[in-house]
N, C-alpha and C positions, 0 to 999 in steps of 0.2 A: 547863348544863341541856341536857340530851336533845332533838333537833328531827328530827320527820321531813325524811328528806330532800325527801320531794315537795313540801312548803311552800312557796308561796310567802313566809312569811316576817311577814304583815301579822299576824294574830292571834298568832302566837307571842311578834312584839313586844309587843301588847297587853296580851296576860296575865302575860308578863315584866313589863312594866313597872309591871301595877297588884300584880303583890307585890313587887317593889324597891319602890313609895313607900307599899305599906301599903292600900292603892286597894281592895282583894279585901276588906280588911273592913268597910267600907263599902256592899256591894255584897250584896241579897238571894241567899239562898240559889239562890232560881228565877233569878233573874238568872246567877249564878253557872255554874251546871248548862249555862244557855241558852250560855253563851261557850264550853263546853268543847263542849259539843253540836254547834255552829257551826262549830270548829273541823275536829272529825269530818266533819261534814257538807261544808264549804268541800276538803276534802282529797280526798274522795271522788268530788268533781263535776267536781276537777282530772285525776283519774285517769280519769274517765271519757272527758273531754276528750283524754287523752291515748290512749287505747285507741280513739277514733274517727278519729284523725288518723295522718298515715302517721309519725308519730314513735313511737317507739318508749318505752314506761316505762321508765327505768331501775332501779327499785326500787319493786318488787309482791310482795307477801309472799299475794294471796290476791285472787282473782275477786268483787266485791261480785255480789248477786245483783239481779233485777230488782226484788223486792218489797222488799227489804233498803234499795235506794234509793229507792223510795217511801216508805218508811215513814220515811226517813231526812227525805226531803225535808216529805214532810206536818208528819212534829215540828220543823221549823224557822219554818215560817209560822204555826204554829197563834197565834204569841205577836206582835200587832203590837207591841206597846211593846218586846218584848226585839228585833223583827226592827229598828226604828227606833233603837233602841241601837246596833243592833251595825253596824248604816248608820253612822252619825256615828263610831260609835267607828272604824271601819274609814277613814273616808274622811281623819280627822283624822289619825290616824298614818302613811296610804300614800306621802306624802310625806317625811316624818321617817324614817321607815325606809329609804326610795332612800336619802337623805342620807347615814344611819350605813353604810349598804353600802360607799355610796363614799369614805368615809373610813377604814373598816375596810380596804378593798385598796388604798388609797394609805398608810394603815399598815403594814399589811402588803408591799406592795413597797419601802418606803422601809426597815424593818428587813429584809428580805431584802438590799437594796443595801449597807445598814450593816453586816452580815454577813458580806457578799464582802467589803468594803473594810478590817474586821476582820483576816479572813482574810488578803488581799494584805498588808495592812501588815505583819501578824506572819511572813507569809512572807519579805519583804523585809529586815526585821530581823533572822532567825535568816539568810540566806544573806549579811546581810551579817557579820555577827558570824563563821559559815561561814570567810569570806575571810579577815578579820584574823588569824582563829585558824592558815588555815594559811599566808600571809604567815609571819609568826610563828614559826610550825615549820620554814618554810623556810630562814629567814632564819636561824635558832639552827642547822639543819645547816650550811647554809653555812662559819658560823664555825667550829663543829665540824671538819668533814672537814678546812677548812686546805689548801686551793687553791693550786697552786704562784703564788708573784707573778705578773702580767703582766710579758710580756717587750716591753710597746710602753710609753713615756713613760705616766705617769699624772698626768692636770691633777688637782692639789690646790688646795682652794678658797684664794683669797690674801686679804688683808687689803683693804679698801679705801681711798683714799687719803685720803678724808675721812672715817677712822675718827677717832672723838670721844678715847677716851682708848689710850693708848698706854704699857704699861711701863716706870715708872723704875723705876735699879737704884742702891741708894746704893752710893757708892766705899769699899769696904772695904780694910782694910790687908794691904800683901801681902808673906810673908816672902822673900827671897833668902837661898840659900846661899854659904856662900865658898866659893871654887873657886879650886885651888891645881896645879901639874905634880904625875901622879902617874903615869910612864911605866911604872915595872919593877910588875908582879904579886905583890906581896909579901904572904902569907895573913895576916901579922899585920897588917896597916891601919895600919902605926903614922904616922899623917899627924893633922899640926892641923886640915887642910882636911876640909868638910864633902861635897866635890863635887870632882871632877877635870877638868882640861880635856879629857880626852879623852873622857871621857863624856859631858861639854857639846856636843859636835860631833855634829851630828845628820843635816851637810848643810843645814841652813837657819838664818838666822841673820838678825837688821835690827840696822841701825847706822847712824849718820849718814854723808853725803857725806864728811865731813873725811875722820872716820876709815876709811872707805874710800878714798878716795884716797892716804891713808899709804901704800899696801900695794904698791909697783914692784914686787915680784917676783911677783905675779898674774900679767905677758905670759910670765914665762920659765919656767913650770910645764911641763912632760911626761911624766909619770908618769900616776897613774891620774887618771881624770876625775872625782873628788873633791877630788884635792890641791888646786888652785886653788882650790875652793871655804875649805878646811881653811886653805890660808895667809892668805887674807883674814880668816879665824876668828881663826889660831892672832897672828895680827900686833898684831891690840891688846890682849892681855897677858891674863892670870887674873886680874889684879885687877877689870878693867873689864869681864868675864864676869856678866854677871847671870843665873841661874838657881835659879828658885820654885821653894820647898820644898812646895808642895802642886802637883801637874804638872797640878791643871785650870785651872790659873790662866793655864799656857802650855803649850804641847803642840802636837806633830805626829802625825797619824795617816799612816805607810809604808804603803803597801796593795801596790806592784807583788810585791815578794817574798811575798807573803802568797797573792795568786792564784797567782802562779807553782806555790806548792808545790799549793795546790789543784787544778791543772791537770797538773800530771806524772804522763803515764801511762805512763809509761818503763818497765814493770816488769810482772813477770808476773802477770794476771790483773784486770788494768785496761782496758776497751774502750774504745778511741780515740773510739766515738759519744759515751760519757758526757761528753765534754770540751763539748759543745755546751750540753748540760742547765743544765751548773756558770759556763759563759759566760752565757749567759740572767739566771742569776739574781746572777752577780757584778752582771752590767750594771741590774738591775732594783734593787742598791743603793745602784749610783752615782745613778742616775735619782732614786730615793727621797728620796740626800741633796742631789741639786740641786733639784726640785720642795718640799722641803719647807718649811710656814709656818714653820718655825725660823727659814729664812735670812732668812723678811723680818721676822718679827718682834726680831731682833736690829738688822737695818737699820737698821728703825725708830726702837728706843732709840740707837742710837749716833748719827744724824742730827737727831735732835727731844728729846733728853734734855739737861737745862742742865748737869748731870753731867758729857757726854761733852764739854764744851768742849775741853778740853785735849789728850783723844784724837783728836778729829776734828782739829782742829790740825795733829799730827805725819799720822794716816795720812793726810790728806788731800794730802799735800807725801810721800807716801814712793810711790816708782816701784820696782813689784814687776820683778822681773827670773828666769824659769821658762827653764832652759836642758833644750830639747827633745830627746830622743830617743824614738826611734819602738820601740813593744814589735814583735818579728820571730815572736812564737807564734803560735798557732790565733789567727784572728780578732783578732789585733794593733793595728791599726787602731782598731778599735771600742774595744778595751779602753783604750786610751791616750786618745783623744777622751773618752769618757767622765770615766776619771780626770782628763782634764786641764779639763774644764767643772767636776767639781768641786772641784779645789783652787784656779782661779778665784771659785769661788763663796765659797770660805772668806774669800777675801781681799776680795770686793765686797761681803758682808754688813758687811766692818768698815771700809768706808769708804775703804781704798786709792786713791788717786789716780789710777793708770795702773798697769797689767800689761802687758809686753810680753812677747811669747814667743819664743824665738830658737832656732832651729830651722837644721844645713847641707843637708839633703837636702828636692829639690824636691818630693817627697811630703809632707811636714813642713809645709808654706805649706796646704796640702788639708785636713790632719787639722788643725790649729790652729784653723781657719776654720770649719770643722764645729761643732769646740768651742767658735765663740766663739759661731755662731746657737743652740747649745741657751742657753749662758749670757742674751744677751739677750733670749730667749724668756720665758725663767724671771722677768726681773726687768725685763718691757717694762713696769709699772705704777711700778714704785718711786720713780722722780725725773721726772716727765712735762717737768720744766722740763733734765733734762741737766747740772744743776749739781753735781751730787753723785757721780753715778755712775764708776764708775771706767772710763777707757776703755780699749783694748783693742788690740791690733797686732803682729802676725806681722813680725819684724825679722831680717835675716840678722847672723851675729858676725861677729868677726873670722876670719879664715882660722883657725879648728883643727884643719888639718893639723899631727901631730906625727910624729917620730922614736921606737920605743922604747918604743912603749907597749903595751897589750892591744889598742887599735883603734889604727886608722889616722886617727882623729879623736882630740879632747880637747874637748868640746861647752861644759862650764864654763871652759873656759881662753878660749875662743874669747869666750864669751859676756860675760865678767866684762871681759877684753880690751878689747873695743869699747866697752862701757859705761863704762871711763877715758876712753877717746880721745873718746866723746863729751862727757862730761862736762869735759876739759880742751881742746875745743874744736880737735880734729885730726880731726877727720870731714868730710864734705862736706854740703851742706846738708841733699839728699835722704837722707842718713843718718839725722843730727842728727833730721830734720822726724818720721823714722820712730820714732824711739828716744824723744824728747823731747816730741813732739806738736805741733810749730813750729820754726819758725826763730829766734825773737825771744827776748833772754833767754836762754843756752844755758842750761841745767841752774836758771838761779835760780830757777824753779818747786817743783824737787825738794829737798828737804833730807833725805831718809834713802831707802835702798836694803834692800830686801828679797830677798836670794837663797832661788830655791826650786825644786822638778824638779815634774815632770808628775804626780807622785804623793803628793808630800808637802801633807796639805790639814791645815791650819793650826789650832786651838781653842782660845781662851779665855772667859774668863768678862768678861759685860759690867760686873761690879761690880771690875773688876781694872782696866781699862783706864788711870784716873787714873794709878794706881803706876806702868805702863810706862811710859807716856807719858814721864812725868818721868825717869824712865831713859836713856830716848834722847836727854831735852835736855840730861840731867846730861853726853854722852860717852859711854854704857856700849852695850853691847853685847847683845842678846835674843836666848838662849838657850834655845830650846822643847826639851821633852823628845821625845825620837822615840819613840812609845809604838809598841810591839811585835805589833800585828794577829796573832793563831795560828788557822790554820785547827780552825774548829768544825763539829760538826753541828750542833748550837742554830739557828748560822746559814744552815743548808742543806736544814731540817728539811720546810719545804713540799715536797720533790723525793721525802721518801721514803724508805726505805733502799737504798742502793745499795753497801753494802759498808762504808760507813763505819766499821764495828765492828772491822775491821781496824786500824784505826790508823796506816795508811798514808802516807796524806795528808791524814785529820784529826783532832780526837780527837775518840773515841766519845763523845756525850752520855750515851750509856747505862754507862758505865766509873765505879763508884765516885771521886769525887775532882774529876771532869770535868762533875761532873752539875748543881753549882750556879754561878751565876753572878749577876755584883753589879748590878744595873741602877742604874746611877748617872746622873742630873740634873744634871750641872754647871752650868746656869744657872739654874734657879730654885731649886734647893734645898739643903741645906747638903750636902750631899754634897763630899767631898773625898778626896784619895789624896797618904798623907804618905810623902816618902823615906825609903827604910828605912835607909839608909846606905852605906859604901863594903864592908859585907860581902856579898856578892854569893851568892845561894842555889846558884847554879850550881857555885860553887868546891867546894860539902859533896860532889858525886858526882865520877864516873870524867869530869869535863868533857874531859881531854884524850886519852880516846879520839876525840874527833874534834875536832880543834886544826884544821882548814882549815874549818869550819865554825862557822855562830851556833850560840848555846848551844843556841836555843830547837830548833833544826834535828835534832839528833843521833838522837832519838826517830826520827821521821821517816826521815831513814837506816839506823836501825839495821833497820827493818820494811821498808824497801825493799830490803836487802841478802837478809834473809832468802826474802824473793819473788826475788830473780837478778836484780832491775832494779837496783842502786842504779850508778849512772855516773859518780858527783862523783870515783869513786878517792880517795877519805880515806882506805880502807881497805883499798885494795890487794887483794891477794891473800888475807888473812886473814879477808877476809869469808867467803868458803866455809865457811871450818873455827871461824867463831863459834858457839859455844852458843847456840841458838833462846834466843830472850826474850819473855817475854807484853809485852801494849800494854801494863799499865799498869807493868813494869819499864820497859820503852822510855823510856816519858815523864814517869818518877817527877822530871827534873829541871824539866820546868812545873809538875808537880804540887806545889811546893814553893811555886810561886806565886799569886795570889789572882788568879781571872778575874774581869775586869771589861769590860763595856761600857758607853759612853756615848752615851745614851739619845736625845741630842740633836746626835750627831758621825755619823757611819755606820753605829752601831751593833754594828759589828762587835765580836766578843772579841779583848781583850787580855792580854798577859800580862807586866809588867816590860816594860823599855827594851831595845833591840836592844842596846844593850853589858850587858843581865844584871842592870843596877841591878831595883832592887823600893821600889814603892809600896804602901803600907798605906792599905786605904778606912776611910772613917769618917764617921760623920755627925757634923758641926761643923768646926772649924778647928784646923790642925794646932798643934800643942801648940811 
């Protein structure tokens, strides 16, 4: 309803309110007339009032005249009973009306306030909504772009110690193959054995104290710094050879020749800066595989699983023995530390008794010790009581000074040396104390020896464990397969392209044939990689154009020759006058082989065993 502004308000209410309850009909005509009259009249007298006063009208539509309010005034008295009305009516509501004012503007401010506070919260709520969305987008580039790894340690979250449940692994059965001499190269295979000893030789090997101590002609080795290792191998016979037909069951990952080849820029058109790049991110995989929850949750089940009784048993009595030598390349040092914290690690996820490291050059005590603070770093939660964990010490060998050889050392001869003489109790104490962990008890602590080098890091499956075990008590001999690490781009792929596509020193991921690759789970999933046999993929090409070298290697050379770098002299003088070959003729003999990496190992690609054997992946168990 329409209201003058000048109003004070009181009759407006009046007449409102008598037609809201109906009131107006009730009320004579004259009566009727007289309120509205009153109205006019009360409005006019306000106005007058206001035009005599130094206040100013705010809203005058027209000057009343002098007689206009005469006559105005005269028709309002003329009626005592309407003037006596409109008294009472007026004086009854002047209160009630203040009242509704004042609730109307505390109304009215109260939904004002409601309003804003509308307003902020829906502001608050779209800016937070705002955030998430770009969090969100952010966070999806992030993974998008693909960030080269960090090149500083990264803390991965660890298990806590009084986690409630913990991973069993039932003991599944596990196949071994016969392994028989199979020295000459002969394409017809014609052998009963399923495995050869020579391809069982990996360089790392466990076997009990006895049958290590069989072995006298370990002091008198001087040949290459494998032999020693090899005659301790080759001394308890093929029959007592045990080596898994599926090789997740046992296995070594090689890694030093794998960065090597990654790292040779010997050759035209390779810049010596990029070597830093490709160190970075080697070492941010060794890092990766010593920080991560794999290694404790393996721990775990092997220490707290009723399962692993039998295992824990043997490794807890087997004293790892890593005969040291120092890498002399770019950033040497570091790369060996690293690798050597992580084939540490391979060995104290599975419960190893003691690791010594033996080492003749006084840099060597430096780098060891380095390696051992990352390893206790990593696994300063896992046994808080010291009962379990495997400990750890930097031990000099026996003099491996030799006559005759490629060095002027023999570092496993030295190594393996000392490790009789303590063990038959020709050492001195402080020797003994170092090698053995006391004086008390020479060797009756240890019952089986584990030889291994700074780069060979160790893999099996926790549901295997029973089977060996029993192997080592049967007498026999563990024979890991040395699984063949080939420089990929896959694994280099956060850096970028840097040339790769060359085929140089890796294969192209972008190369038809190179481009897929097997993500295999060795421990929780049926994943497995069955021997293919003693027909070796390598033999089907030209393998003895380069006879001084691994199979896996030739590709590699052959692209290096072609750029004027290649320096091995495999090829002599004829490299010049070689017919150019595309990458993927180069490396058509990996290409024969199925890449695989294990998902839960370094991750790196592999390809076949450094002596050329091949494994066949498969989900389930080998046939």
């Amino acid at each position: 309803m329409n209201r003058d502004n000048n109003s004070n308000g009181v009759y407006d209410v009046l007449i409102d309110y008598g037609e809201y309850f109906g009131e107006m009909d009730g009320i004579s005509a004259k009566k009727r007339h007289s309120l509205q009259d009153s109205k006019i009249m009360y409005t006019s007298s306000q106005n007058s009032v206001l035009r005599g006063s130094s206040i100013k009208e705010p809203h005058s539509s027209s000057k009343d005249t002098e007689d206009d309010r005469s006559s105005l005034h005269s028709g309002f008295l003329s009626s005592d009973e309407d003037d006596s009305y409109l008294k009472r009516g007026a004086d009854r509501h002047a209160s009630s009306n203040a009242s509704m004012r004042h609730r109307r503007r505390k109304f009215e401010g109260d939904r004002a306030l409601s309003t804003r506070l509308i307003i902020l919260s829906f502001c608050s709520v779209a800016f937070t909504l705002s955030g998430f969305q770009l969090s969100l987008f952010l966070s999806h580039q992030t993974i998008a772009i693909g960030n080269p790894a960090p090149t500083e340690p990264v803390e991965q979250p660890r298990q806590q110690q009084h986690q409630l449940e913990r991973k069993k692994y039932k003991q599944r059965k596990v196949d071994f193959l016969s392994v028989g001499k199979f020295w000459k190269v002969d394409r017809t295979f014609k052998t009963t054995y399923e495995f050869t000893s020579q391809d069982a030789f990996s360089a790392a090997w466990w076997q009990s104290k006895e049958r290590f101590l069989e072995c006298k002609k370990v002091e008198n080795i001087t040949h290459s710094p494998e032999g020693a290792s090899f005659v301790a191998f080759n001394k308890i016979g093929a029959k007592h050879m045990r080596v898994t037909r599926d090789w997740m069951d046992l296995g070594i990952e090689h890694m030093s020749k794998w960065w090597k080849v990654v790292l040779d820029y010997n050759y035209e058109g390779r810049e010596l800066q990029d070597a830093d790049v490709y160190i970075d991110r080697i070492l941010d995989i060794f890092r990766n595989y010593v920080t991560s929850e794999d290694r404790r949750n393996l721990w775990d089940s092997i220490t707290t699983d009723d399962n692993q009784k039998d295992w824990l048993e043997v490794s807890q009595s087997t004293i790892a023995v890593i005969a040291f030598m120092a890498d002399s390349g770019k950033r040497g040092d570091e790369l060996i530390q690293w690798s050597l914290a992580a084939t540490i690690m391979s060995l104290r996820q599975l419960g190893v008794g003691r690791v010594v490291v033996s080492g003749a050059q006084k840099k060597d005590r430096r780098i060891v010790k380095k390696a051992f603070e990352v390893v206790d770093k990593a696994t300063e939660d896992w046994d808080p009581n010291q009962t379990l964990i495997s400990g750890m010490e930097f031990c000099f060998p026996a003099n491996p000074k030799v006559s005759g050889t490629i060095d002027d050392v023999n570092i496993p001869m030295g190594v393996l040396k000392q490790m009789r003489h303590v063990f038959l109790n020709k050492t001195s104490s402080s020797v003994t104390k170092c090698w053995l962990g006391g004086e008390d008890n020479r060797g009756a602590k240890w019952n089986y020896v584990y030889l291994g080098e700074p780069d060979l890091l160790l893999t099996t499956r926790p549901s295997s464990t029973a089977a060996l075990a029993k192997e080592l008590k049967d007498g026999n001999l563990l024979a890991p397969h040395r699984l063949q690490p080939i420089p990929h781009s896959a694994d280099f792929q956060q850096l970028g392209a840097r040339r790769e596509e060359n085929g140089a020193y890796m294969l192209p991921q972008a190369l038809p044939g190179f481009d897929r690759v097997i993500e295999a789970d060795h421990i929780d999933s049926e994943w497995a990689c069955c021997d293919a046999g003693n027909n070796k993929p390598k033999y089907e090409y030209e393998y003895e154009k380069c006879p001084n070298e691994f199979w896996w290697l030739c590709g590699f050379d052959t692209i290096k020759s072609q750029h004027g770098g290649d320096d091995s002299g495999s090829k002599g003088d004829d490299a010049t006058t070689m017919k150019p070959v595309s990458v993927a003729e180069a490396h058509k003999i990996i290409h024969s082989y199925p890449l695989i990496r294990l998902t839960k190992g370094t991750g790196v690609v592999f390809a076949g065993s450094e002596a050329g054997r091949m494994c066949r992946p498969q989900l389930g168990p080998c046939a």
